[in-house]
C-alpha positions in Angstrom: -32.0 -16.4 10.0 -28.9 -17.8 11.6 -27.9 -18.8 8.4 -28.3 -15.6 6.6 -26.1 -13.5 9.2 -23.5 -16.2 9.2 -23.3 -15.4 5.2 -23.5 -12.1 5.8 -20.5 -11.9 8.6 -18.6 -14.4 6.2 -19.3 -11.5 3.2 -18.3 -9.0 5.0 -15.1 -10.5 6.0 -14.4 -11.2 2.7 -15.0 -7.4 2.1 -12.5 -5.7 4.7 -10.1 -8.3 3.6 -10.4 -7.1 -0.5 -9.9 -3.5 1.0 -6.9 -4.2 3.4 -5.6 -5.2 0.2 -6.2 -2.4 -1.8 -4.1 -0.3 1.1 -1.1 -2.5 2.4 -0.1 -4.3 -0.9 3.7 -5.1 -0.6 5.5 -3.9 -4.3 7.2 -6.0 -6.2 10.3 -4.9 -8.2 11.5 -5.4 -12.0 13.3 -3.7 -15.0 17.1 -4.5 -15.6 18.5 -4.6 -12.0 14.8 -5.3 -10.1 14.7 -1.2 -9.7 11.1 -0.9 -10.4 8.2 -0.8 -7.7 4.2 -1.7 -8.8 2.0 0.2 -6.9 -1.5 -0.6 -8.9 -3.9 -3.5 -7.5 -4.0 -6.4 -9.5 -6.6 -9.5 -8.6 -3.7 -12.1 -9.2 -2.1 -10.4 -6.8 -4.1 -11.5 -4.0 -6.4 -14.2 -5.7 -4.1 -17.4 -4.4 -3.9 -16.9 -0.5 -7.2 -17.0 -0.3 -7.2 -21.0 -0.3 -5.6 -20.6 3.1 -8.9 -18.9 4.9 -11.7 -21.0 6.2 -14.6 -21.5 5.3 -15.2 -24.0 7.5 -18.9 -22.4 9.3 -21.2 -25.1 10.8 -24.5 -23.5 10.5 -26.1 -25.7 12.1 -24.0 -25.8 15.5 -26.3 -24.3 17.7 -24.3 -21.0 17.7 -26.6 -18.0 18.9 -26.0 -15.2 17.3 -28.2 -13.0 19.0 -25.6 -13.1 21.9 -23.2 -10.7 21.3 -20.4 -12.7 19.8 -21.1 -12.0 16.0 -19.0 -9.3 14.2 -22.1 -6.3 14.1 -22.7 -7.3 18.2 -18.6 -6.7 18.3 -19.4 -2.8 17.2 -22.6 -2.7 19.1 -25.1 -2.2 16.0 -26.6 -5.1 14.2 -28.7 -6.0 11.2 -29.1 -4.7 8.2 -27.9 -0.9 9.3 -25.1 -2.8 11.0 -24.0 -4.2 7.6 -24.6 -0.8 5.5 -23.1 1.3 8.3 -19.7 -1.0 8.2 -19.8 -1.1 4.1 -20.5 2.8 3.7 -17.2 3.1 6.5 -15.2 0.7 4.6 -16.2 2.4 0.7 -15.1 5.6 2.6 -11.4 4.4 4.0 -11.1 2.9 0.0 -12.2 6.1 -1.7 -10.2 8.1 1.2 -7.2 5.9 0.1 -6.9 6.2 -3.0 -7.3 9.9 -3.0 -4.2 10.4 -1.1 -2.6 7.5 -3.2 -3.5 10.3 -6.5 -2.8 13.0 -4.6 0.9 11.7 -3.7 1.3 10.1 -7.3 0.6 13.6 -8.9 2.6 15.9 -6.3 5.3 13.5 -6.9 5.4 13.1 -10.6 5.5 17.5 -10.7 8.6 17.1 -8.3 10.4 14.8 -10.7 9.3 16.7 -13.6 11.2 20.0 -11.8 14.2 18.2 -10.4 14.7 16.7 -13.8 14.7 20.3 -15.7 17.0 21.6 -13.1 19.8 18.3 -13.4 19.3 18.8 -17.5 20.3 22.4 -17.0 23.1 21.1 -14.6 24.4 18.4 -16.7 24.7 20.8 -19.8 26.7 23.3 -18.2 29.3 20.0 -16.5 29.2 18.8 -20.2 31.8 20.7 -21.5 34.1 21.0 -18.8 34.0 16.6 -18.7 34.0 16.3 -22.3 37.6 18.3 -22.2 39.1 16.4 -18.9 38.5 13.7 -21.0 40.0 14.8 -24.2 43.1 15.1 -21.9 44.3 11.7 -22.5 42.2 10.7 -25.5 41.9 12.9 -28.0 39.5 10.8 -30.1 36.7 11.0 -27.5 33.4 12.1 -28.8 30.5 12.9 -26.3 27.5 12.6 -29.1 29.1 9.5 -30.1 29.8 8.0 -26.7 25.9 9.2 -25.5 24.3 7.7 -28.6 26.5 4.4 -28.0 25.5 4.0 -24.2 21.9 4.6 -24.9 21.6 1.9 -26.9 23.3 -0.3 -24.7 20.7 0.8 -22.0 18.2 -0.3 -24.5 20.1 -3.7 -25.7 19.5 -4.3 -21.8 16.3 -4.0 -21.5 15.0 -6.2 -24.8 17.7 -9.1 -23.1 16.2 -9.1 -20.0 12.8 -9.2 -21.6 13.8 -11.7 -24.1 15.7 -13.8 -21.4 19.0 -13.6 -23.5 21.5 -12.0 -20.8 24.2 -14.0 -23.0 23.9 -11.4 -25.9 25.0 -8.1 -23.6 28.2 -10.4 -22.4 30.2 -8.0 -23.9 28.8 -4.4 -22.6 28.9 -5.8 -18.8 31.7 -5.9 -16.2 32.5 -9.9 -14.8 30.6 -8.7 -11.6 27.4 -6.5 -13.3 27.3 -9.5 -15.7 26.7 -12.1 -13.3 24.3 -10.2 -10.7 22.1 -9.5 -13.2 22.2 -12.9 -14.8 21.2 -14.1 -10.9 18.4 -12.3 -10.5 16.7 -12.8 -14.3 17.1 -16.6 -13.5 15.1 -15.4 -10.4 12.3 -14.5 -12.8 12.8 -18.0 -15.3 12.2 -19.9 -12.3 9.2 -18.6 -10.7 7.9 -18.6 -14.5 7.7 -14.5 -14.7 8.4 -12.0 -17.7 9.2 -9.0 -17.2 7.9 -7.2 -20.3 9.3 -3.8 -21.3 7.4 -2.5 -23.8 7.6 1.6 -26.3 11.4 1.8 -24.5 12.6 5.4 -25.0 15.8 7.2 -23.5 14.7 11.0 -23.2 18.0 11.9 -22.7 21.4 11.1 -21.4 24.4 13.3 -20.1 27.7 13.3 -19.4 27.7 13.3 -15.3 31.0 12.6 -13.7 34.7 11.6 -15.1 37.5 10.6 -12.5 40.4 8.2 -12.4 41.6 5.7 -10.2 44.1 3.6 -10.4 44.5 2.4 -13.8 41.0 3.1 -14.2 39.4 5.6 -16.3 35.4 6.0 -14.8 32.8 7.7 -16.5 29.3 8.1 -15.4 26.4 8.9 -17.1 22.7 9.8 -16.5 19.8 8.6 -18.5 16.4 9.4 -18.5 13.8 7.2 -19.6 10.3 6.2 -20.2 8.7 2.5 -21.0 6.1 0.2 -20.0 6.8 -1.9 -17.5 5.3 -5.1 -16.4 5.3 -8.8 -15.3 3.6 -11.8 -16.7 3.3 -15.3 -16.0 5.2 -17.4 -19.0 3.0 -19.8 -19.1 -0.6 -18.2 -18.7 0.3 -14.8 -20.1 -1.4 -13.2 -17.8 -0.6 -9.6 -16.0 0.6 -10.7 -12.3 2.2 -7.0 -11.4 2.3 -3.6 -13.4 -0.1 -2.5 -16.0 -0.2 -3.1 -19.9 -0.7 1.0 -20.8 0.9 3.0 -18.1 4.6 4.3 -18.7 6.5 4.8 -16.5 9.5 7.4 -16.4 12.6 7.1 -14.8 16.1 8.3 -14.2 19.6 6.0 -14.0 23.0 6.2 -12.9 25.3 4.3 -15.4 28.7 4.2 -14.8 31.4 2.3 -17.5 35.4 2.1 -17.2 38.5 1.5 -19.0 41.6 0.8 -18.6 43.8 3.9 -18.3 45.6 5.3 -21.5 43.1 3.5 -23.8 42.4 5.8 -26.4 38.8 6.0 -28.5 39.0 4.2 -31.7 38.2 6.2 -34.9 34.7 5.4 -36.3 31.5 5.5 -34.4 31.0 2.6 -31.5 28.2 0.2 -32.4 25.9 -2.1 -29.6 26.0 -4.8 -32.6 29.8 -5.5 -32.9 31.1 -9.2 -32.2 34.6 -8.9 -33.1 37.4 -9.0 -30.3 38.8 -5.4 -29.6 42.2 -7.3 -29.0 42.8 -9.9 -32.1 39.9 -8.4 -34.5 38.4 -11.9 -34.6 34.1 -12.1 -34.7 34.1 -14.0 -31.7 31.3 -15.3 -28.6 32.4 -14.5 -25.4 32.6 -16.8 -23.1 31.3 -16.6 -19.8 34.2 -15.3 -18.1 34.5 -12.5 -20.4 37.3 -14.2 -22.5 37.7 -14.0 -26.2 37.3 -18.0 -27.6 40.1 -17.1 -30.4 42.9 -14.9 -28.2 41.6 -15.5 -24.6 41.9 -11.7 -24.0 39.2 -11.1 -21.5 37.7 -8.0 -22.8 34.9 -7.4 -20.4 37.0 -5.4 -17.6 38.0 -2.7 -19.4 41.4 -3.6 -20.7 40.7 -2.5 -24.6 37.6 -0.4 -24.3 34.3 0.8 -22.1 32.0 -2.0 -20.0 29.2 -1.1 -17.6 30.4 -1.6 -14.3 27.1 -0.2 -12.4 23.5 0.2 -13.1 21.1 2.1 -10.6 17.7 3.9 -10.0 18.4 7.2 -8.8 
């Protein structure tokens, strides 16, 4: 009998534990930048601390547990109503939970799903006005051109970071964008994570914000997205954070600049072009941003638009 109720108290336990959590799981973050949070349970996610609990019981150690000291006797009931009592209490906190976990997760996603259709409405109506402070001092400068053109560099992010080839966006990134982001992917490579993206769409992008300073032109952007977004191991494959079906959607604040009195080039801007905007040569940059043929570094700005900034807003 002693034994039974030790197995039972150890069951338990083991129970409250699962459910604690279900509740208080800590997120972890990913996507381009380590911007996304994973709310949903996962059983990786908990399954290796629990080599550091004990299971240690010596049943046979005299220990009465008619006394008052066992977990039921702690909340004054015992047996077998002690144990369904405790489990129906626990089942309701979970259910309770996770209900206000929907609830939240619904009333949130309608708020996004408003603030969204009111920014689009915004951004439309700044459009123009931008588009012509721009056309100021460069003539050339075409929004459809320049939004088509920094959506696919959002998306030529995301594949690289998947892939684990931050190299091949070298020459969309600003020295200092290029190099955070290349510290925390090697985050990822050496605790033997992927961070899969998967179905990456951009719903739309607009014109947000054109200043200068100094003898910088600075134009932001805003870019609305939706992809699946998750974390494997590299070696097992298996789903440690995220889910493999759920998209998620999500809104970004990119922001690129140039050097001051450079002028758009005629012909549309491509994510695939290798050659140096300075000599013309096909060329790898190197990781300082420099041509190999010229030595022009051409990642600040100098002959044409780089990312400076990437963030979740």
């Amino acid at each position: 009998m002693k034994k039974a109720l030790s197995i039972i108290n150890v069951m338990l336990i083991l129970s409250i534990t699962i459910l604690a959590v279900f509740i208080f799981e800590k997120p972890a973050f990913a996507d381009v930048g380590s911007f996304e949070s994973y709310d949903s349970f996962s059983s990786s996610d908990w399954g290796s601390d629990w080599s550091s609990y004990d299971y240690d019981y010596d049943y046979d150690s005299g220990y009465d547990y008619g006394y008052g000291l066992s977990l039921f006797n702690l909340f004054g009931i015992g047996g077998v109503p002690g144990i369904i009592i405790i489990l129906v209490i626990a089942f309701l906190v979970y259910k309770k939970s996770n209900r206000n976990k929907d609830m939240y997760r619904r009333r949130n996603e309608e708020l996004m799903r408003n603030r969204r259709t009111t920014q689009t409405q915004t951004y439309e109506v700044n459009e123009g006005t931008i588009e012509k402070r721009i056309k100021e001092t460069d003539e050339l400068f075409n929004k459809e051109e320049f939004i088509s053109w920094a959506k696919d560099v959002f998306v030529k992010l995301q594949e690289a970071w998947m892939n684990r080839e931050w190299d091949s966006i070298r020459y969309f990134e600003s020295n200092e964008l290029f190099e955070m982001h290349k510290k925390q992917l090697q985050g990822y490579i050496d605790n033997h994570q992927i961070n899969m993206m998967e179905r990456i769409c951009v719903k739309s992008a607009h014109l947000y914000n054109f200043t200068q300073s100094g003898d910088k032109d600075i134009l932001t952007i805003v870019l609305n997205s939706k992809m699946i977004d998750y974390i494997i191991n590299d070696e097992t494959r298996e789903v440690i954070k995220g889910d493999t079906t759920t998209e998620r959607h999500n809104t970004y604040k990119l922001i690129f600049i140039r050097k001051t009195g450079i002028k758009t080039k005629p012909g549309m801007q491509t994510v695939d072009t290798k050659n140096c905007p300075n000599c013309g040569a096909p060329t790898e940059i190197t990781s300082s941003g420099k041509c190999e043929y010229c030595g022009s570094v051409i990642t600040t700005g100098e002959f044409s638009w780089v990312l400076t900034n990437l963030e979740r807003i």
